[in-house]
N, CA, C and O atoms as a printed pandas DataFrame, in Angstrom:
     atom_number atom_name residue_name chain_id  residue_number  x_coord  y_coord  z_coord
0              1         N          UNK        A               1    0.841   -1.174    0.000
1              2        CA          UNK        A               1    0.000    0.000    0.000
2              3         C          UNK        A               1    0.887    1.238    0.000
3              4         O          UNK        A               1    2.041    1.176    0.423
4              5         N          UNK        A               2    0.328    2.414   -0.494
5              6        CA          UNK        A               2    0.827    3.527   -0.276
6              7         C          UNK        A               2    0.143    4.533   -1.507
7              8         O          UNK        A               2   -0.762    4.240   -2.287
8              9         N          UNK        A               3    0.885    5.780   -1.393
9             10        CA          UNK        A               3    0.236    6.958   -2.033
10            11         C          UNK        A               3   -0.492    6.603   -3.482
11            12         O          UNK        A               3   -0.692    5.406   -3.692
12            13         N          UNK        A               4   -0.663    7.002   -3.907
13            14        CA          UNK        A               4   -1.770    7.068   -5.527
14            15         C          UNK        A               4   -1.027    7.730   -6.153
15            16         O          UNK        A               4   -1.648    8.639   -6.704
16            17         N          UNK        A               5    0.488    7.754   -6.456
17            18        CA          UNK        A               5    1.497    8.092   -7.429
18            19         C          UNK        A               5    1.635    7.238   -8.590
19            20         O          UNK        A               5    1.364    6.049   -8.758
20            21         N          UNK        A               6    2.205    8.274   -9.480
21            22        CA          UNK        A               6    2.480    7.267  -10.946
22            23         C          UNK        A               6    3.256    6.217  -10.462
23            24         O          UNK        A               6    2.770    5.132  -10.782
24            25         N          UNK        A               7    4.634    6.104   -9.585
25            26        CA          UNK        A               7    5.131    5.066   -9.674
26            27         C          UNK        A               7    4.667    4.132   -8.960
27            28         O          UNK        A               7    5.184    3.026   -9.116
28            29         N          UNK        A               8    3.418    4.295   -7.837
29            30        CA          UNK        A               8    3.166    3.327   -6.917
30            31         C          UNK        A               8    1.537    2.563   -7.453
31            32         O          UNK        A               8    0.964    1.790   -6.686
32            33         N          UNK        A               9    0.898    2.935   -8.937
33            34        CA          UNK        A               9    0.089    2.604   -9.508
34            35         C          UNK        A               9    0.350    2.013  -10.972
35            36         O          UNK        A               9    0.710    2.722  -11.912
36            37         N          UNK        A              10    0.129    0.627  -11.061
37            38        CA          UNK        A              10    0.242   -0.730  -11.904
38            39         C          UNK        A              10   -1.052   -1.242  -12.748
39            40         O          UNK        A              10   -1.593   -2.256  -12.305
40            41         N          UNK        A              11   -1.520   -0.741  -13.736
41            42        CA          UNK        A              11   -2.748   -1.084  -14.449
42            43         C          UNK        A              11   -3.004   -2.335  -14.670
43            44         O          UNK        A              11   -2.496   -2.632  -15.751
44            45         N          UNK        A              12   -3.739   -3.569  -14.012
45            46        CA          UNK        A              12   -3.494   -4.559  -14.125
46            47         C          UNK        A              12   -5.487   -4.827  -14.639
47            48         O          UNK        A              12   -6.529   -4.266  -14.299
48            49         N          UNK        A              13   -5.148   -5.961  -15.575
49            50        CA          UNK        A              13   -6.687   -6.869  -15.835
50            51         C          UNK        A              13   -7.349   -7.360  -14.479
51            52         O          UNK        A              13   -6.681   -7.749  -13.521
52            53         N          UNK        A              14   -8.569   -7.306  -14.498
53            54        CA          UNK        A              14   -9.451   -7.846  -13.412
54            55         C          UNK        A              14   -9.041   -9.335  -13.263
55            56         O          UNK        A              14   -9.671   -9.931  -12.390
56            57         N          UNK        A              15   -8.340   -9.880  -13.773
57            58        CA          UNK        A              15   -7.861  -11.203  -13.685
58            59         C          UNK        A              15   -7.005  -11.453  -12.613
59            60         O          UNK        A              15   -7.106  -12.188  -11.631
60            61         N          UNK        A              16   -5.694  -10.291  -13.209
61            62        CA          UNK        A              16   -4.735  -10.365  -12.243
62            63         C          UNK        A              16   -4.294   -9.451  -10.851
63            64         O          UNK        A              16   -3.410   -9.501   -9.996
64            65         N          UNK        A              17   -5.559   -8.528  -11.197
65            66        CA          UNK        A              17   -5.952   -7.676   -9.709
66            67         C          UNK        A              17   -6.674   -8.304   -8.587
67            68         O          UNK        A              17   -6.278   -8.025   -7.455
68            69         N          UNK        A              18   -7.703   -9.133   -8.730
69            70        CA          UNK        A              18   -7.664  -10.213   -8.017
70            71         C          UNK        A              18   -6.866  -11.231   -7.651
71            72         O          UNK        A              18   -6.996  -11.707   -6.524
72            73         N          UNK        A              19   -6.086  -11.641   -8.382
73            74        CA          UNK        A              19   -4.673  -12.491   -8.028
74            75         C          UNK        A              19   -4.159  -11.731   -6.924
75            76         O          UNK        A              19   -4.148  -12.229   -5.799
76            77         N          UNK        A              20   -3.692  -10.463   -7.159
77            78        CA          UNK        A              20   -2.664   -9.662   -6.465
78            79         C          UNK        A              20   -3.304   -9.400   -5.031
79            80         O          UNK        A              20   -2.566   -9.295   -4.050
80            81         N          UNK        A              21   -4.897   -9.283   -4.907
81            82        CA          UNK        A              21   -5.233   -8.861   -4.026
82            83         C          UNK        A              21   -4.983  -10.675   -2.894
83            84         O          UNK        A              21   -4.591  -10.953   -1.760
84            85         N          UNK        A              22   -5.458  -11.373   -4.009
85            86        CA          UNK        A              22   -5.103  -12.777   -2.964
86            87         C          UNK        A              22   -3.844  -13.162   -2.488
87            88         O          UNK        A              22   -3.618  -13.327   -1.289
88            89         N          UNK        A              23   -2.730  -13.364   -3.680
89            90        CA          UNK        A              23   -1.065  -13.912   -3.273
90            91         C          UNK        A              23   -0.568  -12.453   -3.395
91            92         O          UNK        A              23    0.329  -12.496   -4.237
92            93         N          UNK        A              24   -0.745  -10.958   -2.883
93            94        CA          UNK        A              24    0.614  -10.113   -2.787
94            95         C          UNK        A              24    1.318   -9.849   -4.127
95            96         O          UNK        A              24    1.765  -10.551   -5.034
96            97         N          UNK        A              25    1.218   -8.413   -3.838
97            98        CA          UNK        A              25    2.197   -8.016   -5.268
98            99         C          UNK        A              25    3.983   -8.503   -5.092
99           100         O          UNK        A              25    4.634   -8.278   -6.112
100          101         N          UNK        A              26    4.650   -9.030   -4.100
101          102        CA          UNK        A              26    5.387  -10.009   -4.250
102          103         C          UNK        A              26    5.498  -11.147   -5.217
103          104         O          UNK        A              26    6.487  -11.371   -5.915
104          105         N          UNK        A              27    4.297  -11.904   -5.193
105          106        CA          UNK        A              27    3.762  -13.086   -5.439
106          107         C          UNK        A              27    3.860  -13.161   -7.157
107          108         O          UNK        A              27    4.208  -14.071   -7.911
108          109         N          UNK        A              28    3.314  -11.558   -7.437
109          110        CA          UNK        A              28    3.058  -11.008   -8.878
110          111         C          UNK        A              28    4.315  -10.747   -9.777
111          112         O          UNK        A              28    4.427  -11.167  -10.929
112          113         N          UNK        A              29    5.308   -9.950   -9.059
113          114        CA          UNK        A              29    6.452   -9.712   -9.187
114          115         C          UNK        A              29    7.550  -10.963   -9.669
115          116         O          UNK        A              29    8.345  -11.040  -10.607
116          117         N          UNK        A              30    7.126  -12.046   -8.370
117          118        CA          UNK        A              30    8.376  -13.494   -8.996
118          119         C          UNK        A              30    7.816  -14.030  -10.034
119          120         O          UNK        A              30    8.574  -14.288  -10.969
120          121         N          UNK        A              31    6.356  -14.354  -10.192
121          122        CA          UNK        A              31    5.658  -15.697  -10.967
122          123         C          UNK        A              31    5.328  -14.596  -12.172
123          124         O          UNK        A              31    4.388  -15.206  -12.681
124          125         N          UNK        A              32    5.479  -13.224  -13.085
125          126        CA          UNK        A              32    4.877  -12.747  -13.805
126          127         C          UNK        A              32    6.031  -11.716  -14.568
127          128         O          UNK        A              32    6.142  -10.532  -14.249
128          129         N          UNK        A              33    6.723  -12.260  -15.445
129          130        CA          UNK        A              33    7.772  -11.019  -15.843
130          131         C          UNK        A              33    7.142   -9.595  -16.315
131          132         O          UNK        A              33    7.585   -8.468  -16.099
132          133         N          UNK        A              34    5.970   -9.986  -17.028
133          134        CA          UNK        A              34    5.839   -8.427  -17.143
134          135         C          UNK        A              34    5.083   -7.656  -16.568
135          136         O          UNK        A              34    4.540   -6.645  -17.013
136          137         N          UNK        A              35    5.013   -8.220  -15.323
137          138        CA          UNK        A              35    4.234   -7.333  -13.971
138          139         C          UNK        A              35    6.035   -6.881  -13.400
139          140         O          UNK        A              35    6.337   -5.805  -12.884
140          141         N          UNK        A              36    6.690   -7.670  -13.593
141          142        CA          UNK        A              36    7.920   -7.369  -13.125
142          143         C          UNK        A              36    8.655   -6.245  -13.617
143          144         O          UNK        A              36    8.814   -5.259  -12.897
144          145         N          UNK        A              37    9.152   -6.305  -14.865
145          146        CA          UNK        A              37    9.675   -5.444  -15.404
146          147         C          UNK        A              37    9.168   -4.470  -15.460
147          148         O          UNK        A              37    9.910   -3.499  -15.604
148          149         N          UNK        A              38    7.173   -4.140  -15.350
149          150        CA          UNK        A              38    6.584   -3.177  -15.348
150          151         C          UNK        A              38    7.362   -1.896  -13.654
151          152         O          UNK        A              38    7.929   -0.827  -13.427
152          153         N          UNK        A              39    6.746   -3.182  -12.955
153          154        CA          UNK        A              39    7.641   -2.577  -11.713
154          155         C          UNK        A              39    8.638   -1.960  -11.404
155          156         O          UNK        A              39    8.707   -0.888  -10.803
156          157         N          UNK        A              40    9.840   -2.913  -11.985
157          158        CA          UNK        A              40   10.813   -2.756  -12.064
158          159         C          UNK        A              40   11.130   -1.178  -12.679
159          160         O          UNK        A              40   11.746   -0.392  -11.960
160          161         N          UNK        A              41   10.750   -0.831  -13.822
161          162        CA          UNK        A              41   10.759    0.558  -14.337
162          163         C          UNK        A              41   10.112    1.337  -13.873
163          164         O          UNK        A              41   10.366    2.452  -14.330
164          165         N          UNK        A              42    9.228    1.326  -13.033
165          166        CA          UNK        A              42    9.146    2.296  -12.169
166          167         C          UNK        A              42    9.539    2.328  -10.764
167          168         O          UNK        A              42    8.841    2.661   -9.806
168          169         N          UNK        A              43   10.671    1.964  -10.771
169          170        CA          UNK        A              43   11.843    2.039   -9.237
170          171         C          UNK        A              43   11.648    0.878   -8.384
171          172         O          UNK        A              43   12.343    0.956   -7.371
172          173         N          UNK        A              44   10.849   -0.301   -8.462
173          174        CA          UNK        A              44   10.381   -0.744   -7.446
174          175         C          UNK        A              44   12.107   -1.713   -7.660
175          176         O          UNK        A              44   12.882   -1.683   -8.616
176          177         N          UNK        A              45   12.212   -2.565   -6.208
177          178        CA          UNK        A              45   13.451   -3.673   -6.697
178          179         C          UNK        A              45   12.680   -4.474   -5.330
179          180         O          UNK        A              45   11.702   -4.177   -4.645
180          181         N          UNK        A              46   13.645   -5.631   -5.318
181          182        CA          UNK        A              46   13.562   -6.673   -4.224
182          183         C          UNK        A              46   14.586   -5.496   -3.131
183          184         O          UNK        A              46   15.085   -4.439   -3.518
184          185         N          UNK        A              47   14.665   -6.030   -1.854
185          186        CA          UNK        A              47   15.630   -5.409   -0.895
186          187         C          UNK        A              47   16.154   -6.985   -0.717
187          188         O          UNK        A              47   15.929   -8.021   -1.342
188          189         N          UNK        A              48   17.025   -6.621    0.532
189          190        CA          UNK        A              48   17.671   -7.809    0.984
190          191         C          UNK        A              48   16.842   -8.757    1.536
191          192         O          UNK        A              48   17.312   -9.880    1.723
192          193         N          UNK        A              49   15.925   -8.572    1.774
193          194        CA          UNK        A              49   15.137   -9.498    2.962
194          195         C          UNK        A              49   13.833   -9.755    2.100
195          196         O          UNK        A              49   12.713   -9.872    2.598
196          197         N          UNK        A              50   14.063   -9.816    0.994
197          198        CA          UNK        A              50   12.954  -10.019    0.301
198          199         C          UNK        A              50   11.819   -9.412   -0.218
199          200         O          UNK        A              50   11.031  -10.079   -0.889
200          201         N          UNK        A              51   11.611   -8.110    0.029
201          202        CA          UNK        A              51   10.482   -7.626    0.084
202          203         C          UNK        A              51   10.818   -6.125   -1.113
203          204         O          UNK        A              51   11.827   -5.495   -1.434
204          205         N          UNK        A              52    9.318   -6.064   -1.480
205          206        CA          UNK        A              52    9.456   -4.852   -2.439
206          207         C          UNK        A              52    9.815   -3.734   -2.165
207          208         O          UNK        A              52    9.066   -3.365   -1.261
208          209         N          UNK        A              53   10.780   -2.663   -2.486
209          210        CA          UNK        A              53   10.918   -1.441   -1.738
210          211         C          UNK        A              53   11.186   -0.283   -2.839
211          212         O          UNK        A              53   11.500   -0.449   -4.018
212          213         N          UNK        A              54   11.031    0.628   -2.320
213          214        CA          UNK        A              54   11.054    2.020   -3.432
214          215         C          UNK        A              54   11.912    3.409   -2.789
215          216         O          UNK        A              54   11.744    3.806   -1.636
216          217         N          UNK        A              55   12.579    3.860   -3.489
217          218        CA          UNK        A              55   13.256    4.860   -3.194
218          219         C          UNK        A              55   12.731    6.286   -2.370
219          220         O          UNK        A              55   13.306    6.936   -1.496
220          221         N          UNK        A              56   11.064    6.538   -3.191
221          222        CA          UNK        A              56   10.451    7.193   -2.254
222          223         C          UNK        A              56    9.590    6.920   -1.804
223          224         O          UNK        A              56    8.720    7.782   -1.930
224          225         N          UNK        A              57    9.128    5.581   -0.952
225          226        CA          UNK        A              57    8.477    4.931    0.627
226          227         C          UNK        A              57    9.430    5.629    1.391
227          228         O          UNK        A              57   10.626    5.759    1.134
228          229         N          UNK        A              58    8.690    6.142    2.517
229          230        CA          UNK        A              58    9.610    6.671    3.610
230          231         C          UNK        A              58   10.319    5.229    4.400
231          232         O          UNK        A              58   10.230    4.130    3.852
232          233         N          UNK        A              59   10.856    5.368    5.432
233          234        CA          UNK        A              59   11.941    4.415    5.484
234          235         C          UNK        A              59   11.611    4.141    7.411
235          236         O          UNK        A              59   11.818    5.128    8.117
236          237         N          UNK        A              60   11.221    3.086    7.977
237          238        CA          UNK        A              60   10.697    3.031    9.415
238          239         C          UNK        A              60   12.343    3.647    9.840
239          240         O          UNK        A              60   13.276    3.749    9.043
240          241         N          UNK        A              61   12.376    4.075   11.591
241          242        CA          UNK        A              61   13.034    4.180   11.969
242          243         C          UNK        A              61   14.184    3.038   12.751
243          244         O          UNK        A              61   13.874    1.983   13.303
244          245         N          UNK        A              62   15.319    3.511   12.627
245          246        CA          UNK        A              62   16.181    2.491   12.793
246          247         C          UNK        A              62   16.355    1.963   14.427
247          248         O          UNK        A              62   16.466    2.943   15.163
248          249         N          UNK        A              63   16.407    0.597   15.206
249          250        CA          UNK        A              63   16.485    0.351   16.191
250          251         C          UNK        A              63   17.597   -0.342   16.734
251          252         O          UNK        A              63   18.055   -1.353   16.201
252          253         N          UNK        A              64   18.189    0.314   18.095
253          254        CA          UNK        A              64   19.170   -0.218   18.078
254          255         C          UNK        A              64   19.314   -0.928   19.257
255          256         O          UNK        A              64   20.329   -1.595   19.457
């Protein structure tokens, strides 16, 4: 989830918007290259720990 920006909005078929809403736009990302690459060009990447991340999502605070 997050803002209603060009890069954080993915035009997808009622097919696979229901998919996404069931297995996670993760899910969409490994099993679908051109949901991927769509992503992908608009900043999204894997991080280390697996998960989708974007340059401008703000960033939780760090704990030490």
């Amino acid at each position: 989830m997050g803002p209603d920006q060009p890069w954080n909005l993915v035009p997808l078929c009622n097919e696979h918007l229901l998919e996404t809403k069931t297995k996670g736009i993760k899910e969409m990302f490994i099993r679908y290259s051109a949901i991927r690459f769509q992503i992908m060009a608009m900043g999204w990447k894997l991080n280390g720990l697996g998960n989708l991340d974007h340059d401008k999502l703000g960033k939780p605070p760090k704990t030490d």
